[in-house]
C-alpha positions in Angstrom: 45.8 160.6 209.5 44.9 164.1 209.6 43.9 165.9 206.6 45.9 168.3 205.3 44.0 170.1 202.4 41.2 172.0 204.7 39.9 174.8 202.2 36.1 175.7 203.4 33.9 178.2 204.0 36.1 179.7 206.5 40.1 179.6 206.6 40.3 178.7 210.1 42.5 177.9 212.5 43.6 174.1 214.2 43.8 175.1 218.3 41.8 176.5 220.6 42.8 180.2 219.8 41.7 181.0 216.6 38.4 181.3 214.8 37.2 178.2 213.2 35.3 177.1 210.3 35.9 174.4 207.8 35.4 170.9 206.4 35.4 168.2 209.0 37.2 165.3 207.6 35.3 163.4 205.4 31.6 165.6 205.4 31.3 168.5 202.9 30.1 171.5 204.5 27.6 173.6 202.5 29.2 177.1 201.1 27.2 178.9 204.2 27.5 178.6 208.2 25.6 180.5 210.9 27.5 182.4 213.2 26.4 184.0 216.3 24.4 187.0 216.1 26.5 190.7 215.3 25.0 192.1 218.8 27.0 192.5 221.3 25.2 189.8 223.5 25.8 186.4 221.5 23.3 184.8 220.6 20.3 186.7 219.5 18.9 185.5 216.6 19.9 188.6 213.2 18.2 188.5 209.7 21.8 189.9 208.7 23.6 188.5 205.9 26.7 188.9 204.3 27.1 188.2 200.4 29.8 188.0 197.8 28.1 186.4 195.3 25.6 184.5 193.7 25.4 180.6 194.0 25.6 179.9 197.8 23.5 177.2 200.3 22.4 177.4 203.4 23.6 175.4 206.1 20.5 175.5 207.7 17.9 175.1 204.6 20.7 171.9 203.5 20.4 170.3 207.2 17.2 171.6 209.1 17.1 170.5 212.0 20.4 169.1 212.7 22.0 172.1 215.0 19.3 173.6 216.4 21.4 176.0 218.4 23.1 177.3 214.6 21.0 180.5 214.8 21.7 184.5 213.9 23.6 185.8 211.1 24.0 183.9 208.1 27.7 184.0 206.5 27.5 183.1 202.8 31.2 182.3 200.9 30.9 180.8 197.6 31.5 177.1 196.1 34.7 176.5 194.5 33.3 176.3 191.0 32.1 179.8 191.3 35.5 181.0 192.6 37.3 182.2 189.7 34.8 184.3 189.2 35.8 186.4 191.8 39.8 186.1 191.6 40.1 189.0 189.5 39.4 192.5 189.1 39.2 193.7 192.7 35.8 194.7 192.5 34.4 196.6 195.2 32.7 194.2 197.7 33.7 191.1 195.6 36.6 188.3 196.3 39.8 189.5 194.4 43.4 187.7 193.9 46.5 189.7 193.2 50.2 188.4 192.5 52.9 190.3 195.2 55.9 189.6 196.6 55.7 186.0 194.1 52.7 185.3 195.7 48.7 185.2 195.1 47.2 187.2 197.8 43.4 187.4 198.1 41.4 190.2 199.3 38.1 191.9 199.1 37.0 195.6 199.7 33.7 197.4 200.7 32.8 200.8 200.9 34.6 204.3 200.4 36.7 207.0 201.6 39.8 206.2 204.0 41.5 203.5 203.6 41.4 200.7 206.5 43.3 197.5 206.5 42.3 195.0 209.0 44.7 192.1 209.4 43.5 188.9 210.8 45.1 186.2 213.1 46.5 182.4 212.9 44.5 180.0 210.8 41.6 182.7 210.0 40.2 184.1 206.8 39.9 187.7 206.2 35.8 187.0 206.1 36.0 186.9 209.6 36.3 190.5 210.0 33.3 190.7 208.0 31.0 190.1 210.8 30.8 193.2 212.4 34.2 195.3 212.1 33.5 195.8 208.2 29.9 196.5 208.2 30.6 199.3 210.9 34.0 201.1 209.5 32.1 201.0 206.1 29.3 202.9 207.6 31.6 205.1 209.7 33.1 206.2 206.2 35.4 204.2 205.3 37.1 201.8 202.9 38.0 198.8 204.0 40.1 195.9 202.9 40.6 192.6 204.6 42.7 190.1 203.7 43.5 186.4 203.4 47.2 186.5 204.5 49.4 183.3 202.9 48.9 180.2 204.3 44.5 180.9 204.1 43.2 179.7 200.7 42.7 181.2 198.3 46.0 182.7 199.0 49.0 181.0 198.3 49.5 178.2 201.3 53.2 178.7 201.1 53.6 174.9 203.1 57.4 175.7 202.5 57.3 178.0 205.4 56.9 181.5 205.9 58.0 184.9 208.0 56.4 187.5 209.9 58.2 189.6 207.6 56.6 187.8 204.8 53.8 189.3 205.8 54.9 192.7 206.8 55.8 193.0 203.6 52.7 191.5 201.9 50.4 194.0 203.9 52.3 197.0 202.7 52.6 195.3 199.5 48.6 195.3 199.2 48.1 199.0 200.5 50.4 200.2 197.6 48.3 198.3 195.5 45.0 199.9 196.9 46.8 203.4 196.3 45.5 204.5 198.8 48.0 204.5 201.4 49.3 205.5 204.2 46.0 203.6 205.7 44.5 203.1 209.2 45.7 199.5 209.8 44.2 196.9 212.5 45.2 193.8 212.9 44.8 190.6 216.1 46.9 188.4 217.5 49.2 187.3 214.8 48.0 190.2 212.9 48.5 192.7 216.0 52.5 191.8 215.4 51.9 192.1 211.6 50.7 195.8 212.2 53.4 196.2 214.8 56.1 195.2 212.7 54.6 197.2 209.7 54.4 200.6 211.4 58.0 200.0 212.9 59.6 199.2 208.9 56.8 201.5 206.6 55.6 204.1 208.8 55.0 205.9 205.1 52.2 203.2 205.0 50.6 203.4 208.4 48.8 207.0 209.7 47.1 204.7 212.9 47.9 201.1 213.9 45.4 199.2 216.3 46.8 195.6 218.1 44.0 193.9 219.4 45.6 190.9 221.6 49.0 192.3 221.0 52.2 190.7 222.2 56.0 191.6 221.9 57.3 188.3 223.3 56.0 184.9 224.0 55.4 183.4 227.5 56.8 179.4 228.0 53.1 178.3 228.4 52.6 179.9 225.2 55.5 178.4 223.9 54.7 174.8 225.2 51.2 175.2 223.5 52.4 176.1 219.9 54.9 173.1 220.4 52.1 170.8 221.3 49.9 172.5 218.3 52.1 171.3 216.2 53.4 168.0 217.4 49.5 166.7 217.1 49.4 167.8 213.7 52.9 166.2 212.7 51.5 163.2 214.3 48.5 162.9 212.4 46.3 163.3 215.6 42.7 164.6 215.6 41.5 165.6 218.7 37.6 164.1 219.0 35.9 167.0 218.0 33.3 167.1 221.3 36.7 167.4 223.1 38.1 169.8 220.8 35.0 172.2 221.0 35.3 171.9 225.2 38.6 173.1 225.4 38.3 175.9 222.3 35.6 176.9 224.1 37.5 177.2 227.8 40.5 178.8 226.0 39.1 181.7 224.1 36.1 182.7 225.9 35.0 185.1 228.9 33.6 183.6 232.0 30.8 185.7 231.1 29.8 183.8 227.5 30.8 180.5 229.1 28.3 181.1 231.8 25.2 181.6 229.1 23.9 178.9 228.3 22.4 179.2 225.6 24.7 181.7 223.7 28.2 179.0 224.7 26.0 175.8 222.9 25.9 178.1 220.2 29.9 178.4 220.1 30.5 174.5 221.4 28.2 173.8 218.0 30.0 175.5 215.5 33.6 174.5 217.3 32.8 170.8 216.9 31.7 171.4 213.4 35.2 172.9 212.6 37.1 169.7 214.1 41.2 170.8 215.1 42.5 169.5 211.6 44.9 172.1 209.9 46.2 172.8 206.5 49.8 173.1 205.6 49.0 176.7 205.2 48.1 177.0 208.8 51.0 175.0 209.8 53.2 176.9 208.0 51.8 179.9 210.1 52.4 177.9 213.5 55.7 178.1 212.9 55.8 182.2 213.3 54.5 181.5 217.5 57.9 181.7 218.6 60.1 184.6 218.5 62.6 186.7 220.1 61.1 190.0 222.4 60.8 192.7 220.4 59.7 194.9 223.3 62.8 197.3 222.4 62.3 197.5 218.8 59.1 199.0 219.2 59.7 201.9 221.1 61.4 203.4 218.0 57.5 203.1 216.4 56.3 206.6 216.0 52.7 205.8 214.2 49.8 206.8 216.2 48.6 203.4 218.2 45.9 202.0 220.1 46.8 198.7 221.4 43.7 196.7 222.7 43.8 194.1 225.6 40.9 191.6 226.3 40.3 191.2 230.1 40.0 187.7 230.1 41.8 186.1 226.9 43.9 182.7 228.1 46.1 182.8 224.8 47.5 186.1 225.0 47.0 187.8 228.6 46.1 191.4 229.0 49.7 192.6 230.6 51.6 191.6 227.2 49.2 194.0 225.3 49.6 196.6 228.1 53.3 195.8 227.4 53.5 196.4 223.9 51.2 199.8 224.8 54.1 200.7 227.6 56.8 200.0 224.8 54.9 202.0 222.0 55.7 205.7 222.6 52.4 207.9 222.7 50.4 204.1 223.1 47.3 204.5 224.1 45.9 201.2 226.0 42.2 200.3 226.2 41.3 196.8 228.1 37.3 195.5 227.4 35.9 193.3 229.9 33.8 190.2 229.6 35.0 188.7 226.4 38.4 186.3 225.7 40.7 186.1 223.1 37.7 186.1 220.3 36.7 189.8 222.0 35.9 191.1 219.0 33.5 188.7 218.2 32.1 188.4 222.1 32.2 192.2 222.4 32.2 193.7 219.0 30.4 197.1 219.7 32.5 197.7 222.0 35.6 197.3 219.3 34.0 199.0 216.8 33.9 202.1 219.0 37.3 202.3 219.9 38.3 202.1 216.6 36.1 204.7 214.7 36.8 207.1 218.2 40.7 206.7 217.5 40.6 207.3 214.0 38.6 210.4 214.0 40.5 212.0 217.3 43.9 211.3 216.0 
């Protein structure tokens, strides 16, 4: 039977399209995973690290030896018996837990000036943005938040189900919290229709929205996909994780990273380690994949957007985010070549400079 309590080092998603990261069944990961270097060519080896605390392990010092190929930068997250220590207070640069909308919503914010809130997609932590969009907006000059949206631990799982207006309104919930609003808002994937939806209903919260991977309706192989998603987890089935890491791999990569050898065994490696077990949280948030086209709605948004295609993602073609950009009036489209639906993690420089060029032109 597949597990269904999957709190690890990284929130992370069940199917091929989301960022992984997790507890296989049955083997406790150590609080800390390697991850492919920040550069914009994965795989490079990076003495960068990214800390929110003190009592962490290394995946690599724990098993030397075991993935040779789990190289570049190291991710730290800390073990649950340090992580009350950071549900409180909101700290700058440290874990925090807030109760809105009858819900505890985690977050965590670095750096000062404008306020940026970066939204993530299906299954994945707000840590994942910590790779290389916060360390690059915090240097550009500003403050920026990222968030566990519910269904990711430590947030509230909300198993019961929830709504993309759930959380719509836990986003603008968490900016008027900040105080610092309205707020340059980016989201991806199921967070590109978060930030969608949020600059169509609080426009008073949103002065630029960015959709990276952004859709206004669902395809039927999308739809067939979420269905099966779902039915395997309702069944109990756990795909074998060599399987599992083959067709995550095929799904959300570029040709480009699938044709390097040595940066794709890097990807295939941490895949398999995250196994295509879910939480309730996450399926909870699988529900949310279908919906009616909201095409229309949006062309009464009037926030300044940048919507953001990736040339060769599987999961959410190109034309749907040129869509939503054709809906969206004033839209302006950018498409990056060479990288999948992860693009930015397989072409992050080139998504950090769209974003700081769009918030300081506009």
């Amino acid at each position: 039977m597949c597990c269904n309590n999957r709190e690890g080092p990284w929130a992370r998603a069940p199917t091929p399209r989301h960022v992984p990261f997790c507890e296989s069944p049955g083997v406790k990961l150590p609080w800390a995973i390697r991850w492919p270097s920040p550069e914009a060519t994965i795989g490079r080896p990076s003495s960068t690290s990214i800390d929110v605390g003190e009592g962490y392990r290394s995946y690599a010092g724990n098993h030397p030896g075991r993935h040779p190929h789990l190289r570049g930068t190291l991710v730290h997250f800390p073990a649950p018996s340090r992580l009350a220590n950071y549900c409180c207070g909101g700290k700058e640069g440290v874990m925090a837990v807030v109760v809105l909308n009858g819900i505890r919503l985690s977050y965590q914010v670095k750096g000062s000036g404008a306020l940026v809130v970066l939204v993530m997609g299906t299954g994945s932590a707000g840590r994942v943005w910590h790779l290389h969009q916060v360390p690059a907006l915090v240097a550009a000059g500003y403050r920026v938040a990222t968030v566990d949206n519910r269904g990711i631990p430590p947030s509230d799982e909300c198993a019961s189900g929830m709504t993309i207006d759930d959380l719509v309104a836990d986003t603008a919930a968490l900016i008027e919290h900040l105080g610092q609003g309205p707020a340059r808002v980016v989201g991806t994937s199921l967070g590109a229709r978060v930030v969608q939806e949020l600059a169509l209903a609080r426009p008073d919260l949103v002065s630029h929205a960015v959709m990276m991977a952004a859709h206004g309706r669902t395809t039927p192989v999308m739809d067939k996909l979420s269905v099966g998603e779902r039915a395997l987890h309702d069944a109990g089935i756990e795909l074998p994780s060599m399987y599992y890491a083959a067709i995550t791999a095929l799904l959300n990569l570029s040709p480009q990273t699938l044709s390097d050898r040595s940066a794709v065994q890097e990807w295939l490696d941490l895949f398999e380690l995250s196994g295509s077990c879910i939480s309730v949280g996450v399926r909870a948030q699988l529900e949310m994949e279908h919906f009616s086209d909201r095409l229309a709605a949006y062309r009464r948004i009037r926030v300044p957007s940048l919507v953001i295609g990736f040339a060769d993602d599987l999961m959410i073609p190109s034309y749907l985010s040129r869509e939503v950009a054709e809906a969206i009036p004033g839209a302006h489209y950018e498409e990056i070549q060479g990288c999948g639906h992860f693009g930015y993690l397989e072409r992050p420089a080139e998504v950090n400079e769209l974003l700081v060029k769009f918030f300081t032109s506009t």
